[in-house]
Structure formats: structure tokens, C-alpha cells
LOKOL-154323 format. One line per 4 residues: number of its first residue (from 1); their letters; for each residue x, y, z of C-alpha. Coordinates in Angstrom, 1 decimal. Example, Ala and Ser with C-alpha at 12.3 -4.5 7.8 and 13.67 -1.06 7.14 Angstrom:
BEGIN
1) AS) 12.3 -4.5 7.8 | 13.7 -1.1 7.1
# end
This chain:
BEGIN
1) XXXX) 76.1 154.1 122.9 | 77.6 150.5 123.1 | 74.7 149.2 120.9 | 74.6 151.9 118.6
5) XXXX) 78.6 151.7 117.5 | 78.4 147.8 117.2 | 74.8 147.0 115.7 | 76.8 148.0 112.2
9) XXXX) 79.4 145.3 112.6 | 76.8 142.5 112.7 | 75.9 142.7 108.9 | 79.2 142.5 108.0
13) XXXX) 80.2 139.3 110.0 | 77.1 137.7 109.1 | 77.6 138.2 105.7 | 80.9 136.9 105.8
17) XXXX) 80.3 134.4 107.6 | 77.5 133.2 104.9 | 79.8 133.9 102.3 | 82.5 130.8 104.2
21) XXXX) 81.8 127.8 103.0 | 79.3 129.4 100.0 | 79.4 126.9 97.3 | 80.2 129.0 94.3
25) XXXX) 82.8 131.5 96.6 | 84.5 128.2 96.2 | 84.7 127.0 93.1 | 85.7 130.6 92.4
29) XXXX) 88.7 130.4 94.4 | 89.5 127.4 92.6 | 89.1 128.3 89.5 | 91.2 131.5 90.0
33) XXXX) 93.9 129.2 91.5 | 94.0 127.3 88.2 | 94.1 130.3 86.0 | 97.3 131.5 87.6
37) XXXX) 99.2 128.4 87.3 | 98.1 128.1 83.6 | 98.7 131.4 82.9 | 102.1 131.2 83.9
41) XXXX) 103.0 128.7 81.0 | 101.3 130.8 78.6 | 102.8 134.4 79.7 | 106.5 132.6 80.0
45) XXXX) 106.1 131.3 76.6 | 105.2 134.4 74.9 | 108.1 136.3 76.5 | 110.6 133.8 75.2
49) XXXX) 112.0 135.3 72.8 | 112.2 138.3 74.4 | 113.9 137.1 77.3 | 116.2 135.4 75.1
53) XXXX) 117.2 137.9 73.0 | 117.8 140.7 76.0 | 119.9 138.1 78.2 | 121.3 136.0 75.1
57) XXXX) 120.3 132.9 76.3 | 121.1 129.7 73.9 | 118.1 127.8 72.4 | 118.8 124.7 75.0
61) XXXX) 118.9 127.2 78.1 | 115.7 129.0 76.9 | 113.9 125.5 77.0 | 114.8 125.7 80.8
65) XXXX) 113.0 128.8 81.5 | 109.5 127.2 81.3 | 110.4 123.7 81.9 | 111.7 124.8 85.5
69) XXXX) 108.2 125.6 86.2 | 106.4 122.6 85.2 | 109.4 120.2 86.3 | 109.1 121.6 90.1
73) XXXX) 104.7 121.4 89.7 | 105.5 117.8 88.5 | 108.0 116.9 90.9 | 106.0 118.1 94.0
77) XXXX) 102.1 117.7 92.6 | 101.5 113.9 93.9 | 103.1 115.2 97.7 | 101.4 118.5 98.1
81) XXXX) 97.7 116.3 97.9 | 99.3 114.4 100.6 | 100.3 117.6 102.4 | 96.8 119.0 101.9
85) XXXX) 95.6 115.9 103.4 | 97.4 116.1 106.3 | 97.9 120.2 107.2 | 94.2 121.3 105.5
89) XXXX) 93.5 121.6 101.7 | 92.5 125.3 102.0 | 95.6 126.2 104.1 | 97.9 124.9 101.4
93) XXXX) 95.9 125.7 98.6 | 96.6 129.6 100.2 | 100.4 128.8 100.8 | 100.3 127.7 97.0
97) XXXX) 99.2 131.0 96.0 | 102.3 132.8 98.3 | 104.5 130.9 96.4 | 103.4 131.9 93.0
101) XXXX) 103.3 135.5 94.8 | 107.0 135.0 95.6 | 107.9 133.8 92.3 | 106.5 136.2 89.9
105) XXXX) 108.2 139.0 92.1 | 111.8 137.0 91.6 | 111.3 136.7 88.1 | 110.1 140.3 87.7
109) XXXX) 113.3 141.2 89.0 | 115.4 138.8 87.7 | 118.4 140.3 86.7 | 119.9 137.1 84.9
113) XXXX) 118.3 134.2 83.5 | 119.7 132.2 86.7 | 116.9 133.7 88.4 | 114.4 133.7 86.0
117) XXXX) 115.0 129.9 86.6 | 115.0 129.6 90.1 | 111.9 132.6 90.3 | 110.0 129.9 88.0
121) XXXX) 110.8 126.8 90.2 | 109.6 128.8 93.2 | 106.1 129.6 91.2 | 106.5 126.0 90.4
125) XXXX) 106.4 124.7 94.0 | 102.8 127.4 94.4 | 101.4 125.7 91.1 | 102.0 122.1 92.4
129) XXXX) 100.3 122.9 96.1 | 97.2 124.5 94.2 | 96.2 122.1 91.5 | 95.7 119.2 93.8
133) XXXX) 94.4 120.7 96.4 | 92.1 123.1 94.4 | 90.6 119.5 93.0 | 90.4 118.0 96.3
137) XXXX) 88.2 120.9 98.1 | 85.8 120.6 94.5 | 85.2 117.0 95.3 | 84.6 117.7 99.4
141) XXXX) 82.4 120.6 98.1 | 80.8 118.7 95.9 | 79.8 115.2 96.6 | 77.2 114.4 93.7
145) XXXX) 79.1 112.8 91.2 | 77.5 114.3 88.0 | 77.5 118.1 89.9 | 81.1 117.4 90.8
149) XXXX) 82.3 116.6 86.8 | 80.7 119.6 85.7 | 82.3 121.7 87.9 | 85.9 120.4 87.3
153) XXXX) 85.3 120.8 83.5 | 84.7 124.3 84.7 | 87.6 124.3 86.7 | 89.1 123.2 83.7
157) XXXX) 87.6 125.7 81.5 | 89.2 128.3 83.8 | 92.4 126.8 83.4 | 92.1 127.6 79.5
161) XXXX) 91.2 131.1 80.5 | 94.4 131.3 82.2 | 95.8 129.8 79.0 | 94.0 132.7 77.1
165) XXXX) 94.5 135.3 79.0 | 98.6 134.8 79.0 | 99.3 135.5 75.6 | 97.8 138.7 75.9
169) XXXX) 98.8 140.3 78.8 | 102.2 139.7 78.0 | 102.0 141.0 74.7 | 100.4 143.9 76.0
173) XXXX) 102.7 144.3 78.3 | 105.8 144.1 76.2 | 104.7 146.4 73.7 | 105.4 149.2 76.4
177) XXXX) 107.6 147.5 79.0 | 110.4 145.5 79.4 | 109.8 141.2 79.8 | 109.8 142.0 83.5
181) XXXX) 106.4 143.8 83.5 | 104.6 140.3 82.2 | 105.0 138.2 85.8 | 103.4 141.7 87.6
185) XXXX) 99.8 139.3 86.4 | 100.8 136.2 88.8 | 101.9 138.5 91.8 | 97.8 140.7 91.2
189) XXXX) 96.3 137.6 90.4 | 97.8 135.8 93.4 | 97.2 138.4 95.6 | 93.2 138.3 94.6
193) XXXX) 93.0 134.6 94.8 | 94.6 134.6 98.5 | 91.5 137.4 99.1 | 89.0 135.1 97.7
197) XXXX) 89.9 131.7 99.6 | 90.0 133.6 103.0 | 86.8 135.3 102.7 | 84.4 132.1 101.1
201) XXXX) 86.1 128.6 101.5 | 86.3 126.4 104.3 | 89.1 124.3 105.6 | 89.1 120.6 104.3
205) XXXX) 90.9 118.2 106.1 | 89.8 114.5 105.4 | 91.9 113.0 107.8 | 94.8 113.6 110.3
209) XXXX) 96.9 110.5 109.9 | 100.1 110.3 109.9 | 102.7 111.9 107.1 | 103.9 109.2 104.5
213) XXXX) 107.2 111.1 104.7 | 109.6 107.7 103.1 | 106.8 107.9 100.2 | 106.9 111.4 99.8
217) XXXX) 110.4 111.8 99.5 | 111.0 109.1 97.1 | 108.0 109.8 94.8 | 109.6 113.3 94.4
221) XXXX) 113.3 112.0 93.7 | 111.8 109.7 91.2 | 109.4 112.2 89.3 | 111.8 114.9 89.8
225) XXXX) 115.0 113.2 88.5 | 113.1 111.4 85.7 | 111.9 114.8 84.0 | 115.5 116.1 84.8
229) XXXX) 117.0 113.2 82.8 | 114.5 114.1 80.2 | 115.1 118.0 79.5 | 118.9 117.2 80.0
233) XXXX) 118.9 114.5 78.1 | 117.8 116.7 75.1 | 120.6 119.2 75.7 | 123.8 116.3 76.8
237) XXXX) 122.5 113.0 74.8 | 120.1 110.5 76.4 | 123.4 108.2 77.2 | 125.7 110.6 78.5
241) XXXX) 127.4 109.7 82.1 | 125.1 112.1 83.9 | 121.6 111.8 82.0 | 122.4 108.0 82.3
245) XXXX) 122.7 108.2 86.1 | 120.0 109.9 86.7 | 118.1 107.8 84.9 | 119.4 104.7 87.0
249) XXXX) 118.3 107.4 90.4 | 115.1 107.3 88.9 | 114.1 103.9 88.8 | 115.8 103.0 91.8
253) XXXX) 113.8 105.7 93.4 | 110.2 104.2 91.7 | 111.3 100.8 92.7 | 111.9 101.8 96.5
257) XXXX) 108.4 104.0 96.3 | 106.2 101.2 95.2 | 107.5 98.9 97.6 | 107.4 101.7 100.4
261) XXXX) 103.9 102.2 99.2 | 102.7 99.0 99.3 | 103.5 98.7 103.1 | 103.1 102.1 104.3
265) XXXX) 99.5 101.9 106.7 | 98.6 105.3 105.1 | 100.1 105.4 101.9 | 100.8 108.8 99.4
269) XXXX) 99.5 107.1 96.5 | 97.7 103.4 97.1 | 99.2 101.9 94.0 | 96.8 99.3 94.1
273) XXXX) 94.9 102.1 92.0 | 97.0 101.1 88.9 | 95.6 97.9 89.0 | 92.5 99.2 87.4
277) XXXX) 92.9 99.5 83.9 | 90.9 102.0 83.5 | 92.7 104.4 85.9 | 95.9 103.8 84.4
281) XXXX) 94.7 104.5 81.1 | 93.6 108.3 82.3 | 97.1 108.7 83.5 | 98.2 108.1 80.4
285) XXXX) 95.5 110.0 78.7 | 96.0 113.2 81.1 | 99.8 112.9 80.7 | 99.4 112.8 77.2
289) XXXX) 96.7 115.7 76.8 | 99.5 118.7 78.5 | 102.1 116.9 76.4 | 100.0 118.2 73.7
293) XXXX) 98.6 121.2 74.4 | 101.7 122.8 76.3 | 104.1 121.7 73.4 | 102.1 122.6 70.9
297) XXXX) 101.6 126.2 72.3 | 104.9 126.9 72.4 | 105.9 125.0 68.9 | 103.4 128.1 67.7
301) XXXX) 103.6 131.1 69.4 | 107.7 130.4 68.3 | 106.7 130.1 64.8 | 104.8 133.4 64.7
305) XXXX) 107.5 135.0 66.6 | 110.6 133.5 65.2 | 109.4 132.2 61.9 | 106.7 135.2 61.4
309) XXXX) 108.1 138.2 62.9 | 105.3 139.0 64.6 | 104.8 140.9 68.0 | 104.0 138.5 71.5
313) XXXX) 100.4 141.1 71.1 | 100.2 140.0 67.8 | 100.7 136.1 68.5 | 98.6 136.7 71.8
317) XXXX) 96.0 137.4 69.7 | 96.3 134.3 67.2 | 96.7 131.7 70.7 | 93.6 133.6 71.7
321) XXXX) 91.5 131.5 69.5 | 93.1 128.5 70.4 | 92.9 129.0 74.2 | 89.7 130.9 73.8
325) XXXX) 87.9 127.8 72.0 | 89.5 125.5 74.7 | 87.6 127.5 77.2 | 84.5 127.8 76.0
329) XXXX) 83.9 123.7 74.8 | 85.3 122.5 78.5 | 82.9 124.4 80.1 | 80.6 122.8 78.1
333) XXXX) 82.0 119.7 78.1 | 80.1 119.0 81.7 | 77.3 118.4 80.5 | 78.3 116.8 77.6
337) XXXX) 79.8 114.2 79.8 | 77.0 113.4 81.8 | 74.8 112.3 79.0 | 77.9 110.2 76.7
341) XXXX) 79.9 109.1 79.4 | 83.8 109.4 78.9 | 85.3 107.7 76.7 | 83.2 109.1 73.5
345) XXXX) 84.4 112.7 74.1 | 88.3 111.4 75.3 | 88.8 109.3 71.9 | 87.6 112.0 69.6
349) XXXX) 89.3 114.9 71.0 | 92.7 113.0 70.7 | 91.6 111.7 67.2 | 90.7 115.1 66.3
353) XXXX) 93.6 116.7 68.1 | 96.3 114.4 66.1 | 94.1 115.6 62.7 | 95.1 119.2 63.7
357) XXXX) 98.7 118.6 64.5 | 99.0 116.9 60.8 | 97.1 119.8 59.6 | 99.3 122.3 61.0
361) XXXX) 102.7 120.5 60.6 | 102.1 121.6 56.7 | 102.2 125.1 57.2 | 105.0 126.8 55.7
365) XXXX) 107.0 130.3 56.9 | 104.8 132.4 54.7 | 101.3 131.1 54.9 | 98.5 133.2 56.2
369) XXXX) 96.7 133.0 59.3 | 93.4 132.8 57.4 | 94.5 129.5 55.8 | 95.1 128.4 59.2
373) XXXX) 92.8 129.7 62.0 | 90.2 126.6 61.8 | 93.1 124.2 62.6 | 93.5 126.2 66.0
377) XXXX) 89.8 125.8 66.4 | 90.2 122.3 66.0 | 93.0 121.7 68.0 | 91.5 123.6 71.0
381) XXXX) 88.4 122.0 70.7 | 90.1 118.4 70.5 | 92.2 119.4 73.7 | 89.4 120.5 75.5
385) XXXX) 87.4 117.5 75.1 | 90.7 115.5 76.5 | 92.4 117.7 79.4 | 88.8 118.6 80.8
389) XXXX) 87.4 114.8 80.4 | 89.9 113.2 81.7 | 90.6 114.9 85.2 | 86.9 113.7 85.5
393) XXXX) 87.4 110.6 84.5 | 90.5 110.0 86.9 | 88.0 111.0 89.8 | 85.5 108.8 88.3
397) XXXX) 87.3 105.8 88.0 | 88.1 104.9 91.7 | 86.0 104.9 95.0 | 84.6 108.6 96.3
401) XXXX) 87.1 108.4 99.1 | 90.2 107.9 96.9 | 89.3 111.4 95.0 | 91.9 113.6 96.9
405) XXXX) 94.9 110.7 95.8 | 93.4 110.1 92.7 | 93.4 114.3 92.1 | 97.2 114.6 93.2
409) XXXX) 98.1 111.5 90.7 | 96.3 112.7 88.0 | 97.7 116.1 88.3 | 101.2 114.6 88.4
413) XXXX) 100.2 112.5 85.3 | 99.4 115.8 83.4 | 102.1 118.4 84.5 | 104.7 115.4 83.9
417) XXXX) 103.2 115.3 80.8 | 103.2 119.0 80.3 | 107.1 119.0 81.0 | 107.3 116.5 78.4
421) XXXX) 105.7 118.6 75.7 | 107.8 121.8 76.3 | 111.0 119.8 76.8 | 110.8 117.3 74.4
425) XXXX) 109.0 119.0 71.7 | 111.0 122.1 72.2 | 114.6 120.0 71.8 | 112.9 118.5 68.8
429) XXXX) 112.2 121.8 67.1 | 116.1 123.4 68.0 | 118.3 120.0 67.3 | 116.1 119.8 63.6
433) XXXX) 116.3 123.2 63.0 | 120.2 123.2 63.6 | 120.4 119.8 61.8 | 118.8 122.0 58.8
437) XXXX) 120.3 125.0 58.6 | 123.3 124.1 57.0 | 121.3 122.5 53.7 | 119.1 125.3 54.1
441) XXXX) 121.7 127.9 53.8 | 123.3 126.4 51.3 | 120.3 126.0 49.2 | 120.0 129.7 49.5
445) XXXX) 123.4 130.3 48.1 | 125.1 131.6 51.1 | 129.0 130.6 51.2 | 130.4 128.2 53.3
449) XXXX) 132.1 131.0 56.4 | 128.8 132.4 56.3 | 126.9 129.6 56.9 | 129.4 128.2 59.9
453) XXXX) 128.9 131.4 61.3 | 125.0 131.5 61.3 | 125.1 128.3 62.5 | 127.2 129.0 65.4
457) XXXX) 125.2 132.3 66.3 | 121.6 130.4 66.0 | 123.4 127.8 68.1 | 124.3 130.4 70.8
461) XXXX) 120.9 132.4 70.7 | 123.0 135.2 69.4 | 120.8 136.2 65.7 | 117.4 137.5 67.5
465) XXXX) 118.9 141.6 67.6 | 121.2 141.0 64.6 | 120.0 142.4 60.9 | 121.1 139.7 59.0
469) XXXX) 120.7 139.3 55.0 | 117.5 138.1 53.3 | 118.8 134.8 52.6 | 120.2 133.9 55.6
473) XXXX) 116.9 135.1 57.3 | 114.8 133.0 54.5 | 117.2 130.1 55.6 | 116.5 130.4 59.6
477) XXXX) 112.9 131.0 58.9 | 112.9 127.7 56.9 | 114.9 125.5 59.0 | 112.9 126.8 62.4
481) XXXX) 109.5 125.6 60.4 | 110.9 122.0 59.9 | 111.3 121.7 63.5 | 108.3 123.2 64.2
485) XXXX) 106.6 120.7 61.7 | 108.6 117.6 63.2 | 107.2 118.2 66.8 | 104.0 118.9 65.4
489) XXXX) 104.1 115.3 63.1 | 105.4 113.8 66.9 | 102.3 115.1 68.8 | 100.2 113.9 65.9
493) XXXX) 101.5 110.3 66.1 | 101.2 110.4 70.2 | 97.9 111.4 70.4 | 96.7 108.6 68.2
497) XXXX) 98.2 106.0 70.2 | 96.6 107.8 73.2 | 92.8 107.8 71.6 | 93.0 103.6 71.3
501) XXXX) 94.2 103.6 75.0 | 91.0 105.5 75.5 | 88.8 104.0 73.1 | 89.9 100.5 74.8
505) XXXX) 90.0 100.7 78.5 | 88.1 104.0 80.0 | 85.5 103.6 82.1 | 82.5 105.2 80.5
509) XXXX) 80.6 106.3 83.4 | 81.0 107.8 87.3 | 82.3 105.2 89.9 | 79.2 104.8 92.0
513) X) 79.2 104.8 95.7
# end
């Protein structure tokens, strides 16, 4: 009897047991642990303005709501690879995905947009313990240098499903819910990828030294008060007393980190890294590929929403082919790689993503999407053949045992970058569209109480539910496109500057062993 009730339970052990440590059960699990930190941005994004409009939240606050996120994944992306290295990858890989658990359920329930914020800094602190650490167990699992760049273009590639996906489900979502229902696809999507990472990957722990604590501490007060004095600065002036301080913590903070670094036995972040030229140039690169492709999204799914008048669903589905050609050229863009090297596909994806953002900067309130579609294409292309390539080419451009560090700083390099787009960008599109308004107004004949009035309501965040009259709505529409346009021209001009960088000093090919 003994042999007959446990001779069933020694298929299912061995099978997971050959499932741990199973090569694609891995980059599975990693690649589901990038889609939900992408798909965060993209789903916050699209409810915007319907999170604005039910808690009347001012255009400066709103930037906030998905600035919190990538602030906190900037903040703490270059200590969780440390932490990984330290605790295990896999064990705080799965504590990342907890924390975007716990954060989607805050914001579902937020009842102010207080909470939204802190429920997307909590999600924040599960995005910046994946991405590293989701890199780092790619390149322990896979040691063959051109095998491991084609599977973090897929990685990648996932991440722009993520980015896909987003827009969708919160539009769906929104047509029959309330804003709430959108963050229920982190908490099932977190739930599935704790499931996956138990069951098929093994722990990675490269070493057990001990915890750079003095450099983890000040590389967070220095990344984390930097973006801080950045999205503030948009919102108080660059040279107010506060902004200005910060700013001053900041480089005090870098200052102390690099010298900390320099000495430290086991060092966070071996800075000697940056004396490549090479290296530093991806971190520039990376930062400057999110800065793109974050800002941009949300520079358009604001147009078709504010500008437009068109549903989240309906903007999901225009982003979709965006995010849906980002997807499908990174995952190709691993093999591309292997047979052009790096910096061929890097230059022309920013040259080509800067011809989009000129492209798209002309569009006007009322043209079509059909007169526009093949600039998406473009630009997701162009971003693919930049975000992808260059987390590759981060890896590629130091020793095979600096990978893990190299990961965390390239990851910190992006999402700081990433902050910069929504934050910057975003500040550029409200402070010209206010600076318009007036003109804009008065062009449309609308009398001078009128006009301070709109101005102060647009201000406040206080027209979304409002009928207002066709002029004034013709005015907003117009004044919201020249911001729109102006960030647009900005990303343009910043991804230019980023493709000679990358034309210059790249290094073309993996760093052998």
C-alpha cells in the first residue's frame, strides 16, 4: 500500500525538478518580470486623464503619478543588483514581484491621488529589484556571449509587449470600470510571474561578500534627489530655494559615492567602468533611449486623449502599433546584432527615431491617424533598434564578470532616463500649453474674463468634465498640440546628439573572455 499511494508523486517531483533550472522556464520568468514593470508605465499613462479628471488633480501633480514610479525604479535600480548579489538574484527578483503585487492593490484602492503616489513608489521599489536582477540571472544562464544578446533583445522585446499590452487593457478596462480596475493586470500578472520563478529558475548568487552599505546609500540619495530636483524643478523653477538644494544634496552625495567607491574592497558600482569610453557612451545611449520612448508615449496617448477626444481603448489601439512594432524588431534585433555588431543598429535607430519625432511634431489637432500611422512605425522601429541594442551593448562592453554591475548601471542609466522623459517632457508640454493659451484664446475671439478663467481652470486640472464652448475647446486643443510639438522637436534634437555619441565611441562587438 505504501508503494502504491507514493509511486504517483515521483513524476511530479521529477518533472519539477527538470523544469528548475530549465533554460527557457527562465528566460520566461524574466521576460514576464519585464512586461509587468513596462506595463505599468503604459497602463498609468493611459488612465491619466481619467484619474485626473475623477480626483481633479492639476497638470503638475498628474505628472507625479507616473513619475513616482520610475523616480523610485531609478532611485533603487543600481542597489537592488547589489542586493541581488549579495541575498540571491532569484530571491529578490521574487520580492520584486511582491512589491509590484502590493502596489497595484494600493493604487486599485486608492482613494486619493496621495495614494495613487505612494501605491506607484511601492510598485516602483518591485520594478527596480526585477530589472536588474532579471538581467543578471540571463547572463548566469547564459554564458555564450552571442546566445546571451539574443536573449536580452528578447527580454527586451517582452518589455515592449508589456508596453503594448498596457494601453489596451486599460482601455478595455475603463470602458466598463472605474480607473481602479486597470492596476488589477500588475497584481494577476505579478501573481503569475512569482508562480513561474518558483517552479523553473534557480537561485543565482555570484558571490557572498560583504554589503557596500556607505555606497548604497549614497548612490540612492544622489539618483534619488537628482530626479526629485528635476520633476520639482519643472513644477517650483530650477533655482528656487528647495530645487536648488537638492540639487547641491545631489552632487555632494555623487561626490562622496565616487570616492566611497573608489576605496570600498567590494564596491556597488566599480567606477573604473566609466573609464571606458565605450561604456559611458551606452549609459548615455540607454538613458537617452527611455527618455525617448517613455516621453514620447505619453506626449501621444495625451494628444489623442486631450487633443482628440478619443477613448484610452481607442488610443490603446493607436500605441498598439507603436509598441507592437517595438516588439516585434527587438526580438529580431538579436540576430541582427550578431552579424553588424552594435553600433550600426544604435546610430540608426536614434537617427531614425529623431526623423519621427520631427515627423510627428507637425501634426496638428485635426489630422488623421492615416496620415500618421507610418511615423509610429518608424518611431518604434527606431526605439527598438536603441533600447534593445544597447542593454546588450552595456553587457558587451566590460569583462563577463562585471555583467551583474554593469546590468544594475545600465538599468539605472535607462529608468533615470525614463523619468526624464515623462517629467521633463511632460512639464514641457503643460508650461507651453499654458504659455499659449492666452494668444490662442484670444485668436479665437474669446473675451478677456473668459480667457483668465480658462486659463486658471486648465491651470487647476479643472476643464476635463466641463462642456465648454467650441472656441474655447478649439483654443485648448490648439495650445495642448504646441506643447505636444515642443517636446516632440526636444526628443528630436536629443536623439541626434545621442546617435554621434554612438556612431563615435560604441564598441562594435562582444567583450571577449
Amino acid at each position: 500500500m505504501t508503494t502504491d499511494t507514493t509511486a504517483p508523486a515521483r513524476p511530479a517531483a521529477t518533472a519539477r525538478s527538470s523544469l528548475r533550472g530549465s533554460r527557457p522556464v527562465t528566460l520566461l520568468a524574466m521576460c514576464l518580470g519585464a512586461m509587468i514593470t513596462f506595463l505599468q508605465i503604459t497602463a498609468t499613462v493611459s488612465a491619466l486623464t481619467t484619474i485626473q479628471r475623477d480626483l481633479r488633480v492639476d497638470p503638475t501633480t498628474v505628472i507625479w503619478i507616473p513619475s513616482a514610479y520610475t523616480l523610485m525604479v531609478a532611485s533603487l535600480v543600481l542597489s537592488a543588483a547589489t542586493l541581488g548579489n549579495r541575498y540571491g538574484r532569484r530571491r529578490v527578483f521574487g520580492a520584486g514581484a511582491v512589491a509590484m503585487i502590493i502596489g497595484g492593490a494600493v493604487v486599485a484602492s486608492a482613494p486619493t491621488v496621495s495614494w495613487v503616489i505612494v501605491g506607484q513608489l511601492v510598485a516602483g521599489l518591485g520594478g527596480a529589484l526585477i530589472l536588474p536582477n532579471s538581467l543578471a540571472i540571463l547572463g548566469a544562464t547564459f554564458t555564450d556571449p552571442h546566445r546571451r544578446t539574443e536573449v536580452i533583445t528578447a527580454w527586451s522585446a517582452a518589455s515592449g509587449v508589456g508596453l503594448a499590452v498596457g494601453p489596451l487593457i486599460a482601455g478595455a478596462l475603463l470602458r466598463h470600470h472605474q480607473w481602479h480596475s486597470v492596476y488589477l493586470s500588475t497584481i494577476v500578472l505579478g501573481v503569475v510571474t512569482l508562480v513561474v520563478t518558483a517552479i523553473g529558475v534557480t537561485e543565482s548568487r555570484p558571490s557572498a561578500a560583504r554589503l557596500d552599505l556607505p555606497g548604497l546609500l549614497l548612490g540612492t540619495v544622489a539618483i534619488a534627489a537628482a530626479v526629485y530636483a528635476m520633476i520639482q524643478g519643472g513644477r517650483d523653477g530650477y533655482t528656487s530655494p528647495v530645487v536648488t538644494a537638492t540639487w547641491v544634496v545631489s552632487a555632494v552625495a555623487l561626490v562622496a559615492f565616487v570616492l566611497v567607491e573608489l576605496r570600498a574592497s567590494a564596491p556597488m558600482l566599480d567606477v573604473r567602468l566609466l573609464r571606458s569610453a565605450s561604456f559611458s557612451a551606452v549609459m548615455v545611449v540607454a538613458a537617452v533611449s527611455l527618455f525617448g520612448f517613455t516621453g514620447v508615449a505619453i506626449l501621444l496617448v495625451l494628444f489623442h486623449e486631450r487633443v482628440q477626444a478619443l477613448s484610452p481603448l481607442d488610443t490603446g489601439w493607436r500605441m498598439l502599433v507603436l509598441f507592437g512594432t517595438y516588439a516585434l524588431v527587438a526580438f529580431a534585433a538579436g540576430r541582427t546584432i550578431r552579424r553588424t555588431g552594435f553600433k550600426a543598429p544604435l546610430t540608426l535607430g536614434l537617427v531614425l527615431g529623431a526623423v519621427a519625432s520631427f515627423g510627428l511634431a507637425a501634426q496638428g489637432p485635426t489630422t488623421a491617424f492615416t496620415h500618421r500611422w507610418a511615423l509610429f512605425v518608424l518611431f518604434g522601429a527606431a526605439s527598438a533598434l536603441v533600447v534593445a541594442p544597447a542593454t546588450a551593448a552595456a553587457l558587451a562592453s566590460v569583462p563577463p564578470d562585471q555583467a551583474g554591475m554593469a546590468s544594475g548601471a545600465v538599468n539605472a542609466a535607462r529608468q533615470v532616463g525614463s523619468v526624464l522623459g515623462s517629467s521633463l517632457l511632460g512639464t514641457l508640454l503643460t508650461t507651453t500649453m499654458l504659455a499659449d493659451l492666452p494668444g490662442r484664446l484670444a485668436a479665437h475671439q474669446v473675451g478677456e474674463p473668459t480667457r483668465t478663467a480658462v486659463r486658471a481652470a486648465a491651470a487647476s486640472g479643472a476643464t476635463g468634465d466641463q462642456p465648454l464652448p467650441d472656441p474655447v475647446r478649439s483654443a485648448i486643443a490648439e495650445a495642448m498640440t504646441s506643447g505636444v510639438q515642443a517636446g516632440l522637436r526636444v526628443n528630436g534634437i536629443v536623439f541626434l546628439v545621442a546617435a554621434v555619441l554612438a556612431l563615435a565611441l560604441i564598441r562594435n562587438r562582444p567583450h571577449q573572455p
